[in-house]
KOLLUM-134879 format. One line per 4 residues: number of its first residue (from 0); their letters; for each residue x negated, y negated, z negated of N, C-alpha, C, O. Coordinates in Angstrom, 1 decimal. Layout:
N
NUM) a) X/Y/Z/X/Y/Z/X/Y/Z/X/Y/Z ~ ...
//
This chain:
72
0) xxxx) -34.7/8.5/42.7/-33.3/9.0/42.7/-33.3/10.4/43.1/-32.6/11.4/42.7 ~ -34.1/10.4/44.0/-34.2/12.3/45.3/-34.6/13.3/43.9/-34.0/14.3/43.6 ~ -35.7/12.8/43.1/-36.4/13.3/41.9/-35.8/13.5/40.8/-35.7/14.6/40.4 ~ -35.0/12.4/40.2/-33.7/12.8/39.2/-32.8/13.7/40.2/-32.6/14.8/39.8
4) xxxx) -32.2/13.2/41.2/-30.8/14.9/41.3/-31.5/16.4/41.3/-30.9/17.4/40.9 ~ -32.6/16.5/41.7/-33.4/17.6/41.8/-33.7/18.4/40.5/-33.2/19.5/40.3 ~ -34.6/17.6/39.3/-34.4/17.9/38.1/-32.9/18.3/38.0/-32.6/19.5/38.2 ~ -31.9/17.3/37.7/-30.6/18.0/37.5/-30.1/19.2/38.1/-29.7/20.0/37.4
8) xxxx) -30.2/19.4/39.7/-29.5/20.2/40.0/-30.6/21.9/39.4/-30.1/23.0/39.4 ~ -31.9/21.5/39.0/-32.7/22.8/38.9/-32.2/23.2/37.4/-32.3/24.3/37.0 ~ -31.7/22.1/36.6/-31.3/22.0/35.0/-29.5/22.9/35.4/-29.3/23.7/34.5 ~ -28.8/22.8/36.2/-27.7/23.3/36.0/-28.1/24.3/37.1/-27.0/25.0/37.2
12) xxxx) -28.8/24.7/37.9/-29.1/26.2/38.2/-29.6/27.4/37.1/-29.4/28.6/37.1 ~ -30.5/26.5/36.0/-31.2/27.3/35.3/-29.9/27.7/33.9/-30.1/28.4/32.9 ~ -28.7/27.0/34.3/-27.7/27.3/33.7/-27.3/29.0/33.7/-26.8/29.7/32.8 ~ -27.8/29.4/35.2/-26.8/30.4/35.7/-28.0/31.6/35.6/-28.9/31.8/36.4
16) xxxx) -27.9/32.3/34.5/-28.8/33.7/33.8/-30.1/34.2/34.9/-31.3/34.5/34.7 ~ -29.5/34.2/35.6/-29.7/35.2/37.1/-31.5/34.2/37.5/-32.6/34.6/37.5 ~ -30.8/32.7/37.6/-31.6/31.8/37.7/-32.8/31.5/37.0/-33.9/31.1/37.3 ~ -32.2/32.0/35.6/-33.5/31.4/34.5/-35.0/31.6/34.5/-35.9/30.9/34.1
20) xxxx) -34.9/32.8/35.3/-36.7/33.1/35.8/-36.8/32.5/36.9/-37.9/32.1/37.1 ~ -36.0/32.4/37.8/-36.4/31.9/38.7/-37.8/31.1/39.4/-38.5/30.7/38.5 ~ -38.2/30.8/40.4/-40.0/30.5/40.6/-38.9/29.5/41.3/-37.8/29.5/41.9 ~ -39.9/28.5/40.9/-39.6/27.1/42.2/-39.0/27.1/43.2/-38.1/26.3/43.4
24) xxxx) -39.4/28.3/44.3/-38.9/28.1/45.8/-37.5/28.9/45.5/-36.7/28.4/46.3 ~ -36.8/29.9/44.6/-36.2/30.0/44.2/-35.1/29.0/43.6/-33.9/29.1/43.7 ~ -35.6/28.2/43.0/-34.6/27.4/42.4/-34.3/25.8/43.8/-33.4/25.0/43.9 ~ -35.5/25.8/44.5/-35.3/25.0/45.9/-34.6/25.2/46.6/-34.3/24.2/47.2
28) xxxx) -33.9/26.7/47.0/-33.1/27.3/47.5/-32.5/26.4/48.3/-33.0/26.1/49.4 ~ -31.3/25.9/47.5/-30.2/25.1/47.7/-30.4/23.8/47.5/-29.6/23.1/47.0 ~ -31.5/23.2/47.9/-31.8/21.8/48.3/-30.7/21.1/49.2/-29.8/20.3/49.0 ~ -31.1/21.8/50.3/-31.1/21.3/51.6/-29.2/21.6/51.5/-28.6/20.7/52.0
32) xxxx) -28.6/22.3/51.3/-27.3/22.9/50.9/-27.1/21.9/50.4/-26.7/21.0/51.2 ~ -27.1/21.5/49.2/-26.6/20.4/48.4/-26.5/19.2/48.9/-25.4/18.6/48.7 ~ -27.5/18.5/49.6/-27.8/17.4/50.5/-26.6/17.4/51.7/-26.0/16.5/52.1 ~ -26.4/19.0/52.0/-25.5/18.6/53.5/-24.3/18.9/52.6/-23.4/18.0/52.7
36) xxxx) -24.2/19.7/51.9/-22.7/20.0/51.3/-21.9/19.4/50.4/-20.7/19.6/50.4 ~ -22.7/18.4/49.4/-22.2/18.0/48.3/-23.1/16.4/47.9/-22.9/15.9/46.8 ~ -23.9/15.7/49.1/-23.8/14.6/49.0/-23.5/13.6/48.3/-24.3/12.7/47.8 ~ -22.1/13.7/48.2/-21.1/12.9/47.3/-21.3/13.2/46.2/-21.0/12.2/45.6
40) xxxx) -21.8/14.3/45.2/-21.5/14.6/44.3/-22.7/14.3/43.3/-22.5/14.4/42.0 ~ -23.9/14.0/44.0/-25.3/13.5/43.9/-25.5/12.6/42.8/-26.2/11.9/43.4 ~ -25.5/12.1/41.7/-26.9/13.1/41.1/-26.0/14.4/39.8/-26.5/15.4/39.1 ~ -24.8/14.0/39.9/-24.2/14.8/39.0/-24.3/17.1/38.8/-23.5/18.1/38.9
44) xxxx) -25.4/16.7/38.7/-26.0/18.2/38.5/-24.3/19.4/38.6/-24.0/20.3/39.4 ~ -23.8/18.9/37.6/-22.8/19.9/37.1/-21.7/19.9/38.5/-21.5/21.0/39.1 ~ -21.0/18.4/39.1/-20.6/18.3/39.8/-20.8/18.7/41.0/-19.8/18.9/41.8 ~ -22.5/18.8/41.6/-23.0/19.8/42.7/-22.9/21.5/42.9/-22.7/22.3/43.8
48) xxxx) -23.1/21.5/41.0/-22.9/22.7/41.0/-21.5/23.6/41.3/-21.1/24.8/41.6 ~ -20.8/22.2/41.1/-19.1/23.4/41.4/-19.0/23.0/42.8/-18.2/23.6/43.4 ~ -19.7/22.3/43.3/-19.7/21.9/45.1/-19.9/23.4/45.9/-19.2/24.1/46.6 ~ -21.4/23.6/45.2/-21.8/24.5/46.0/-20.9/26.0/46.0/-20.5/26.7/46.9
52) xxxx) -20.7/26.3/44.9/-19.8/27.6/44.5/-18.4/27.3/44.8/-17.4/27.9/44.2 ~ -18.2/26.4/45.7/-16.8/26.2/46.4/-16.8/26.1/47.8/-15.9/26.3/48.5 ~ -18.2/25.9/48.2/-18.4/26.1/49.2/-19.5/27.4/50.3/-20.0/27.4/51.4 ~ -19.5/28.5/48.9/-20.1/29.4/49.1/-20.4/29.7/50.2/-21.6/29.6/50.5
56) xxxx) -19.2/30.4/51.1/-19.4/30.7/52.5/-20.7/30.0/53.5/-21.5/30.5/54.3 ~ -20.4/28.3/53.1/-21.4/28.0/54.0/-22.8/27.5/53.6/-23.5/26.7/54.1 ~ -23.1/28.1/52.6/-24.5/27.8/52.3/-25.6/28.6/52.6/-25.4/29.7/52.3 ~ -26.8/28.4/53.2/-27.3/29.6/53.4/-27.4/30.8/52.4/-27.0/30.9/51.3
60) xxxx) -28.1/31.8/53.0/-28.2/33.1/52.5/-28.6/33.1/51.3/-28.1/33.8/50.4 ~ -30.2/32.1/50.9/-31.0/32.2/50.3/-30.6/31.6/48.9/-30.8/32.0/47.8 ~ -29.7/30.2/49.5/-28.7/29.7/48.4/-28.0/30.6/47.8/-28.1/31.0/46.6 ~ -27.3/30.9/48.4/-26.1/32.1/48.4/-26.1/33.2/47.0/-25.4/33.6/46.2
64) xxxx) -27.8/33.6/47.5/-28.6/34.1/46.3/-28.6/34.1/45.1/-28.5/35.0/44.2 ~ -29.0/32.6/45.1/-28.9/31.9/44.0/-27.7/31.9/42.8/-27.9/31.7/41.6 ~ -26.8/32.2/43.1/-25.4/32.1/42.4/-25.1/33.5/42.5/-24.1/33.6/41.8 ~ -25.4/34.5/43.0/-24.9/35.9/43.1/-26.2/36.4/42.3/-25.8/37.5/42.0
68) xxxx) -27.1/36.4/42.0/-28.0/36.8/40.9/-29.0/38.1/42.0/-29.7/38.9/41.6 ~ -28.6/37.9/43.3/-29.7/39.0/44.1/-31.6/38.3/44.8/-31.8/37.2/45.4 ~ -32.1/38.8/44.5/-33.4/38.4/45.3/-33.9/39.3/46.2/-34.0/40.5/46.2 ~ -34.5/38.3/47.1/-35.0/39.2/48.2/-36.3/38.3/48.3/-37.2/38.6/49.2
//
């Protein structure tokens, strides 16, 4: 189940341009975010995805990243 939302949620990250090159630990980002933030919303890829971007503020930095198209 952990393995299917993961596929999904890296399938609707690689949605977002910024993401599409993205490397692995890049697109892992927002694991741990998703798990505390959007739980509920698990395995529905699309549905995490508007979790997280509504909950922007509190995701970490590196998540944060992830949706604002900056890398560090």
């Amino acid at each position: 189940m952990r393995n299917l939302f993961l596929i999904s949620l890296f399938s609707a990250l690689l949605l977002q341009p910024a993401v599409a090159q993205g490397t692995a630990k890049q697109k892992a980002a927002c694991e741990k975010d998703s798990h505390r933030l959007c739980a509920s919303e698990e395995p529905d890829a699309i549905a995490v995805e508007k979790c997280l971007k509504a909950n922007m503020k509190a995701l970490s930095p590196a998540c944060r990243r992830q949706f604002s198209g900056k890398r560090r």
